[in-house]
C-alpha positions in Angstrom: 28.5 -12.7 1.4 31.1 -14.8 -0.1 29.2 -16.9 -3.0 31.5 -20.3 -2.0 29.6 -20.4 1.3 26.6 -21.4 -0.2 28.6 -24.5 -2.5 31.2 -25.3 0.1 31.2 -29.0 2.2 30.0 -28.7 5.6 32.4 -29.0 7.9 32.6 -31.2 11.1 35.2 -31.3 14.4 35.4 -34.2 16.2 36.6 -34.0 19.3 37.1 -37.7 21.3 39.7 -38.2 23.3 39.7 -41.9 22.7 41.7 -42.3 19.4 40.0 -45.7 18.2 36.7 -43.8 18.7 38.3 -41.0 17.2 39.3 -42.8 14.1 35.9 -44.6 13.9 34.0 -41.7 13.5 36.1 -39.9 11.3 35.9 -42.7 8.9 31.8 -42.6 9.7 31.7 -38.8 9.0 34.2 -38.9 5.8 31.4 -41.0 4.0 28.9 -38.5 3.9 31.3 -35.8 2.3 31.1 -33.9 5.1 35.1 -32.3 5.8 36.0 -33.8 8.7 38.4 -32.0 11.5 39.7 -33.9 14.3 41.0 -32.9 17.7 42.2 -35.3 20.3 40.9 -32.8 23.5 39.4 -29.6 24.4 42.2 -27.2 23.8 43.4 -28.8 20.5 39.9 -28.2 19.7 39.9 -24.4 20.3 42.7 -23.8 18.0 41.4 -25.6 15.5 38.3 -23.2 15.9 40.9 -19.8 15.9 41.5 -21.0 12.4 39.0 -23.0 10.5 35.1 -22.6 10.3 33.2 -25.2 11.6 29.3 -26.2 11.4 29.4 -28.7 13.8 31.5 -29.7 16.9 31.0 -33.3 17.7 32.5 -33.9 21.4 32.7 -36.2 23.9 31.5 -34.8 27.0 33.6 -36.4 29.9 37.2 -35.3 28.4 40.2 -35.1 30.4 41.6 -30.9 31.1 38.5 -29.2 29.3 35.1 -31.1 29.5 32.5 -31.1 26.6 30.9 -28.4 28.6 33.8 -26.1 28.9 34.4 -26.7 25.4 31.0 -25.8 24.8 31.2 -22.8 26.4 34.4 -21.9 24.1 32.6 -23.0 20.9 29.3 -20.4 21.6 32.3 -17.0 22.6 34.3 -17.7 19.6 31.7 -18.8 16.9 28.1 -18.7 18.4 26.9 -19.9 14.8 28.3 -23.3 15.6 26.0 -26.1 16.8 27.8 -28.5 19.1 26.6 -32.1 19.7 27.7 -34.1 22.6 28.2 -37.8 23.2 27.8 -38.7 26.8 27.1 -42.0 28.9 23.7 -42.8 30.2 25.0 -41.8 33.8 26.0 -38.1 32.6 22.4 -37.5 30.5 22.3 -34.9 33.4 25.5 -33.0 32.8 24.1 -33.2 28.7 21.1 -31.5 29.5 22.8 -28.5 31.5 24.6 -28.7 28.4 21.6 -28.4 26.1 20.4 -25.4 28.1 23.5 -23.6 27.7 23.0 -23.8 24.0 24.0 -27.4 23.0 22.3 -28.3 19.8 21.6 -32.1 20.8 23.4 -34.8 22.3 23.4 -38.6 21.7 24.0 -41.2 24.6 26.8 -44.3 24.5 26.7 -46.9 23.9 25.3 -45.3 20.2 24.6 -46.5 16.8 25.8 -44.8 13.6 22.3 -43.8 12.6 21.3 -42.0 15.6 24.7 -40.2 15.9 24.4 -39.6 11.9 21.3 -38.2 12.2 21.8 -35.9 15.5 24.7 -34.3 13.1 22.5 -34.0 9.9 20.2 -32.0 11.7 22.3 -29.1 13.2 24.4 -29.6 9.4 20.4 -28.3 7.9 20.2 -25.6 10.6 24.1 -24.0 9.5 22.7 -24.5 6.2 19.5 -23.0 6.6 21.0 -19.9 8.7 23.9 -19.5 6.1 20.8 -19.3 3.7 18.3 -16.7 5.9 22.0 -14.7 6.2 22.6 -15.0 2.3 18.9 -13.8 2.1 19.6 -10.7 3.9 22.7 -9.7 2.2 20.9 -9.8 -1.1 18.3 -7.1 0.3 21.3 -4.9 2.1 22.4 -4.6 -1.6 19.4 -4.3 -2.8 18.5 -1.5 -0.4 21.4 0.6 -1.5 20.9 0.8 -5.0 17.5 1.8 -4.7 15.5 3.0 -1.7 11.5 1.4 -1.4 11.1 -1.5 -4.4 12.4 -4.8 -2.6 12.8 -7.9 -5.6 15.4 -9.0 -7.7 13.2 -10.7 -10.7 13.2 -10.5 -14.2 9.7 -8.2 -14.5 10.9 -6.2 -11.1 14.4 -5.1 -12.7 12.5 -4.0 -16.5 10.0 -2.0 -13.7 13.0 -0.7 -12.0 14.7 0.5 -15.2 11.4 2.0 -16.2 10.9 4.1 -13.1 14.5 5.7 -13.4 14.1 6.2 -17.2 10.8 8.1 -16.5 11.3 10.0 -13.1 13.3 12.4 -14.2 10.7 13.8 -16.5 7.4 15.4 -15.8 5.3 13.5 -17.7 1.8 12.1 -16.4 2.0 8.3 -15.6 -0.8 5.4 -14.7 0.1 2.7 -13.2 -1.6 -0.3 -13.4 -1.9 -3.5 -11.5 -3.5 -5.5 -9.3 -4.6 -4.4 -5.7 -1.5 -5.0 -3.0 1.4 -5.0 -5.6 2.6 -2.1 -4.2 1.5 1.1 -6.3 1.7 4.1 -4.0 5.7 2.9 -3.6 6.0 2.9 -7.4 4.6 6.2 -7.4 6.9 7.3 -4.6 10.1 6.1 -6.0 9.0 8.1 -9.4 8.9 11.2 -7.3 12.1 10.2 -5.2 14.1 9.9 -8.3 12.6 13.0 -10.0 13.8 16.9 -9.9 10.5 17.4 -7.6 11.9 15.1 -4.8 12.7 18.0 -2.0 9.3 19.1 -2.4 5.8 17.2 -0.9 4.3 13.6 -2.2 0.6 13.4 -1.2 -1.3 10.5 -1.7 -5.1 11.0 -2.4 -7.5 7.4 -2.6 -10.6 8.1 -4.5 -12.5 5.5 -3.2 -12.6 6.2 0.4 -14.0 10.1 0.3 -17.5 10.3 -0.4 -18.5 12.4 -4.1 -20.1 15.0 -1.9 -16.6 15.7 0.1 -13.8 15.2 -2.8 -14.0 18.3 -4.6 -13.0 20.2 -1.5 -10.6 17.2 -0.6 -8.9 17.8 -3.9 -9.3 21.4 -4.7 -10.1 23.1 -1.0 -12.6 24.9 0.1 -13.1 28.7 1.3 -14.8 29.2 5.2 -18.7 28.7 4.8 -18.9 27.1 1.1 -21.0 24.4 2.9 -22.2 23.2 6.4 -19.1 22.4 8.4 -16.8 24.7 6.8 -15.7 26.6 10.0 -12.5 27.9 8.3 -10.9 27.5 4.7 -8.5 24.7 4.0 -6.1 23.7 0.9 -7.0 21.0 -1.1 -4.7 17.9 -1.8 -3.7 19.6 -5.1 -2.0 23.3 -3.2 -0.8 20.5 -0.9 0.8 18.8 -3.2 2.4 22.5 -5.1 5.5 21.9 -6.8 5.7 17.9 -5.5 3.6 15.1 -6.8 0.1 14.6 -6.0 -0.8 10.7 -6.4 -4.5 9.9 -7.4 -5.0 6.4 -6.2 -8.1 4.3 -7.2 -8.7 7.4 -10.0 -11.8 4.8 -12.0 -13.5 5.5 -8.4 -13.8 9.2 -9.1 -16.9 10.4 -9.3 -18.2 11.0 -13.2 -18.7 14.5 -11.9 -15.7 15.9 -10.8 -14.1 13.9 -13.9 -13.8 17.3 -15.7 -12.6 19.4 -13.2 -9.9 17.2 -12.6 -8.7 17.5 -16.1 -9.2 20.7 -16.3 -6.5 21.4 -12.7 -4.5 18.7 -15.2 -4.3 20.5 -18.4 -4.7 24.6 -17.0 -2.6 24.1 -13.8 -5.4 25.8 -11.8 -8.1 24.9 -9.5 -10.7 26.4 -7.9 -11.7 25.9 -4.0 -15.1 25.2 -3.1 -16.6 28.5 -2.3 -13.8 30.2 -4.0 -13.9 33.4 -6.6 -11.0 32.7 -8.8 -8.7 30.2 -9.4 -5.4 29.5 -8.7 -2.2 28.1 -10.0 -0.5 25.3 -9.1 2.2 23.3 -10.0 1.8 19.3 -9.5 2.9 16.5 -11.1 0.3 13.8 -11.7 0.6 10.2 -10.8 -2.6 7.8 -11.4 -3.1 4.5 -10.7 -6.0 1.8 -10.1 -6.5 -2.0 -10.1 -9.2 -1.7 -13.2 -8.2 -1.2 -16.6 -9.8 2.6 -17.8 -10.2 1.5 -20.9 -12.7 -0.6 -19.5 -14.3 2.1 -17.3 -14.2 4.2 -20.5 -16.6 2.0 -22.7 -18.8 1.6 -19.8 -19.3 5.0 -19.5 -18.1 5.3 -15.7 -15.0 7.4 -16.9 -14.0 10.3 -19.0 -12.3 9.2 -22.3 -10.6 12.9 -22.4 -9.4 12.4 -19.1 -8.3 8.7 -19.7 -5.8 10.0 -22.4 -4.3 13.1 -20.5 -3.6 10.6 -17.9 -2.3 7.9 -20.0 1.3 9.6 -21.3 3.3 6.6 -20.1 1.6 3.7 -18.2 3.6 1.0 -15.8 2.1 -2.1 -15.3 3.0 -3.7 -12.0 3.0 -7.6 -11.9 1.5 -9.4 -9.7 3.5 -11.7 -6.7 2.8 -14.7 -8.5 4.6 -14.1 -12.0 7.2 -13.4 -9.8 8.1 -15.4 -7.0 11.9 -15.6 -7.4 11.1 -12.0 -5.6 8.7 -14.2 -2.2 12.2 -15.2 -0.2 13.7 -11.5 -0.1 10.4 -9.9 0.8 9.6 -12.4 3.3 13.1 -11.6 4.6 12.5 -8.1 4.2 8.9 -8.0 6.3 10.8 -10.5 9.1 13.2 -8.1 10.0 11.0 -5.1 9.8 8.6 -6.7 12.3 10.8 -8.3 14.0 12.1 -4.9 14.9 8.4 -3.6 15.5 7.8 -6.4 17.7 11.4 -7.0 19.8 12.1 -10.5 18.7 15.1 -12.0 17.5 14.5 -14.2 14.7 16.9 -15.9 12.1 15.1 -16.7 9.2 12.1 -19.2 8.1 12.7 -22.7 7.8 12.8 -24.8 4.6 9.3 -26.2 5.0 8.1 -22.4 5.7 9.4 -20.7 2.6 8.7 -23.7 0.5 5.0 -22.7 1.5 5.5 -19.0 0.9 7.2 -19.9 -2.5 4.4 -22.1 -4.2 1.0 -20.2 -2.5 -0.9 -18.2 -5.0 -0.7 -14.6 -3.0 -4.5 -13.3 -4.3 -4.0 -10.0 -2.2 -0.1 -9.9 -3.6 2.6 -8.1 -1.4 0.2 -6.7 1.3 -0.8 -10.3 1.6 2.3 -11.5 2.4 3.4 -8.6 4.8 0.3 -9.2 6.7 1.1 -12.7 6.6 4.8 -12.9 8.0 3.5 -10.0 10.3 1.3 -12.8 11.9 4.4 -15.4 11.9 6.3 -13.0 13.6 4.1 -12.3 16.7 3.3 -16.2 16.9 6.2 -18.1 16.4 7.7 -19.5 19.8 11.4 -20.2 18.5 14.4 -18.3 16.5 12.5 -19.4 12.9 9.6 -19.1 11.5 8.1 -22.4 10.7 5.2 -23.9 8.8 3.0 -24.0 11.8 3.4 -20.3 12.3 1.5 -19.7 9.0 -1.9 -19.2 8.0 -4.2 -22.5 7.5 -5.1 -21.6 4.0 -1.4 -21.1 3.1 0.0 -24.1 5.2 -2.9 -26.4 4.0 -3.2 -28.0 7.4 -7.2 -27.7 7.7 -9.4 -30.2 6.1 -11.5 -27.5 4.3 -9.7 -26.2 1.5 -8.0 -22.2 0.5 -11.4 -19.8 0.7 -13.5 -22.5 1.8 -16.2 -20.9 3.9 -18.7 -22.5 6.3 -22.6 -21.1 6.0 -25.5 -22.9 8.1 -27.8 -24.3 5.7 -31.0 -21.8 5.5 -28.7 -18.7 6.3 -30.3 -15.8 4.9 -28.0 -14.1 1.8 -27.3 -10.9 4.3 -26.2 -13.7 7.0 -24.0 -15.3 4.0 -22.7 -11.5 2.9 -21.8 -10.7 6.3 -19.6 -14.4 7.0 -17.7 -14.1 3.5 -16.6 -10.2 4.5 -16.2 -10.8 7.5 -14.1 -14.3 6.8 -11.9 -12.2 4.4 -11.1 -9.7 6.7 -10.1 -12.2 9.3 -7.6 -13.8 6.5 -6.4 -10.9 5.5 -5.7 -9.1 9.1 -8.1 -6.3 9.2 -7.1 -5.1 5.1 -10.4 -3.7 4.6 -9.0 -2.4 1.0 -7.6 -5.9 0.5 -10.8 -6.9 1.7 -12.5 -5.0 -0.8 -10.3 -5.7 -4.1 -10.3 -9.5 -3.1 -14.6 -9.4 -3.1 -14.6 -6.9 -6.2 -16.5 -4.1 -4.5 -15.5 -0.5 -3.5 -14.0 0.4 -0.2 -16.7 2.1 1.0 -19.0 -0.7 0.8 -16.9 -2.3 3.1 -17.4 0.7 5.2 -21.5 0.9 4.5 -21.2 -3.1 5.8 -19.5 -2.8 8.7 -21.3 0.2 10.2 -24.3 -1.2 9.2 -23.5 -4.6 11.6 -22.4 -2.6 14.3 -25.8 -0.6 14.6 -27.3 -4.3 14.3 
């Protein structure tokens, strides 16, 4: 999109058949330096349009060889981004309202007063301008999308991350990646093996925390038919999976202590052994870790291997989090709107002003899955062509008396009653995340799990 869009003076066609009114309001409109375009009927008013773009058409209804409505009709075939606003006498409100159903922006009745009329054009000048914005929005992420193919953001820390990943992908060294739960690690991880030599070959993700310590050494390394009850048949692990790609060990600090050394041993040898199995065999995977805790921390406390902490640590990426960087909340917001707009069949423009304003300044504790879930929810209730302020959650749109987190417990609720209302609260705000859930509460993700079933048997 052309940059002078965004800095040029809105412009406005009169069209008025009367020329004393025409001259009047053209001196009216001239004040508030908006360009001002006049026509003297219909026609003259289409070939002004064939040539010049126009916000806002201002016409008289009742016009002489092409009424308002006709023209109206014109206006929405040649530049359907145009808002039209019609003057009309109190014995044609009628005609004005087939008018506004026809797509009409508003229309103001005569005898009028300056103010209404200014403000009827005011307000479809802030919808062209907040269209021209939700459009400018879009173009950025078409550009973005071609120069890269997952990581949406144009901010300072996002472009040094950027850089990062296509300095290092090319390589085969180990990498951790840090940050904080919902900023988006897995599509770090994937753009490292998108933009590395192993990109033909298979990415498997592999989260830590959701398979129980009894199940993960086969989940990781395989198992041969009968090593255990339930082992009908034998079946590759996530690392022969993963042979000759990139296997991506998510939540790693939730590894069980236990398989800790094996895991650095399939690291360092390039060989595993299957559950069951008699020898061991080679494969060749690249190794990308990541986690929301710091190791180093896990590594004094004793709940992870220092040995393994090192071999994994070669180059480390921290990701930051949504709020020291929320030049990057517009374009994802754009981003998630047209995705689930898609998903969901509406046709939507943009947010308004009021909406991303609220987007812009909210904290974002749960980061970029936050917000996806967030304008996910916009899009299925919002009723118009923008997403407004209404659409969004209370917490974020501030609208409820009780403040962000504030949760309601019955005095002399006992503390199981109190856990279940704050997990179950959080996993209300949050859309069903129950790994959002779980990082916003600071507990595993199979505690969540242990909860929840144990409710439902309740």
């Amino acid at each position: 999109m052309d940059p002078t869009l965004l800095t040029r003076r809105p412009v406005l066609l009169i069209v008025e058949d009367d020329a004393s009114n025409r001259s009047s309001l053209q001196d009216l409109f001239a004040r508030e330096n908006y360009q001002v375009l006049v026509a003297a009927d219909g026609k003259e008013a289409v070939e002004t349009l064939r040539h010049e773009t126009v916000d806002v058409v201002l016409t008289d209804l009742m016009m002489p060889s092409m009424s308002g409505l006709e023209l109206l009709r014109s206006v929405k075939a040649m530049s359907p981004g145009t808002e039209v606003v019609l003057m009309t006498a109190y014995g044609t409100v009628e005609r004005a309202v087939e008018a506004m159903k026809e797509g009409a922006y508003d229309f103001v009745t005569k005898p009028f007063k300056a103010i209404q009329i200014l403000r009827s054009v005011r307000r479809g000048m802030e919808k062209q301008s907040l269209l021209l914005e939700n459009r400018n929005l879009r173009e950025r992420l078409k550009q973005m999308d071609q120069g890269r193919r997952g990581l949406i953001g144009n901010s300072q820390p996002m472009r040094r991350l950027v850089a990062m990943i296509r300095q290092v992908a090319p390589s085969s060294a180990t990498v951790l990646i840090q940050g904080e739960s919902g900023t988006g690690k897995e599509l770090v991880a994937r753009e490292l093996h998108e933009f590395s030599p192993r990109a033909g070959r298979a990415f498997i993700p592999f989260n830590c925390a959701v398979i129980t310590s009894s199940l993960a050494e086969a989940e990781l390394f395989g198992h041969e038919k009968g090593a255990y009850t339930g082992a009908h048949k034998s079946r590759p692990g996530v690392f022969k999976e993963a042979d000759g790609g990139t296997l991506f060990l998510d939540e790693i600090a939730e590894l069980d202590l236990s398989l800790q050394g094996k895991l650095l041993r399939a690291i360092q040898e390039g060989e595993i052994r299957p559950v069951g199995g008699s020898k061991p065999l080679h494969v060749d995977v690249r190794i990308i870790a990541a986690g929301k805790d710091v190791l180093e921390e896990a590594v004094r406390e004793g709940r992870f291997r220092e040995d393994l902490y090192y071999r994994l640590n070669v180059i480390t990426m921290t990701i930051p989090p949504l709020r020291e960087r929320r030049d990057d909340v517009p374009i994802l917001a754009a981003h998630f709107l047209g995705v689930f707009a898609d998903k969901n069949r509406r046709k939507l423009e943009g947010f308004t002003h009021q909406a991303l304003d609220r987007l812009a300044t909210y904290n974002w504790p749960g980061n970029v899955r936050e917000l996806e879930n967030v304008v996910e929810r916009a899009v299925v209730l919002s009723q118009g062509t923008l997403i407004e302020e209404s659409d969004l959650p209370d917490h974020i749109h501030g609208s409820t008396s009780a403040g962000p987190g504030t949760l309601s417990i019955p005095w002399g609720s006992t503390l199981e009653e109190v856990e279940r209302r704050l997990v179950l609260d959080t996993l209300d705000r949050v859309g069903g995340d129950k790994k959002l859930t779980a990082d916003l509460l600071g507990v595993s993700q199979r505690t969540i799990y242990r909860m929840l079933e144990r409710w439902q048997k309740k």
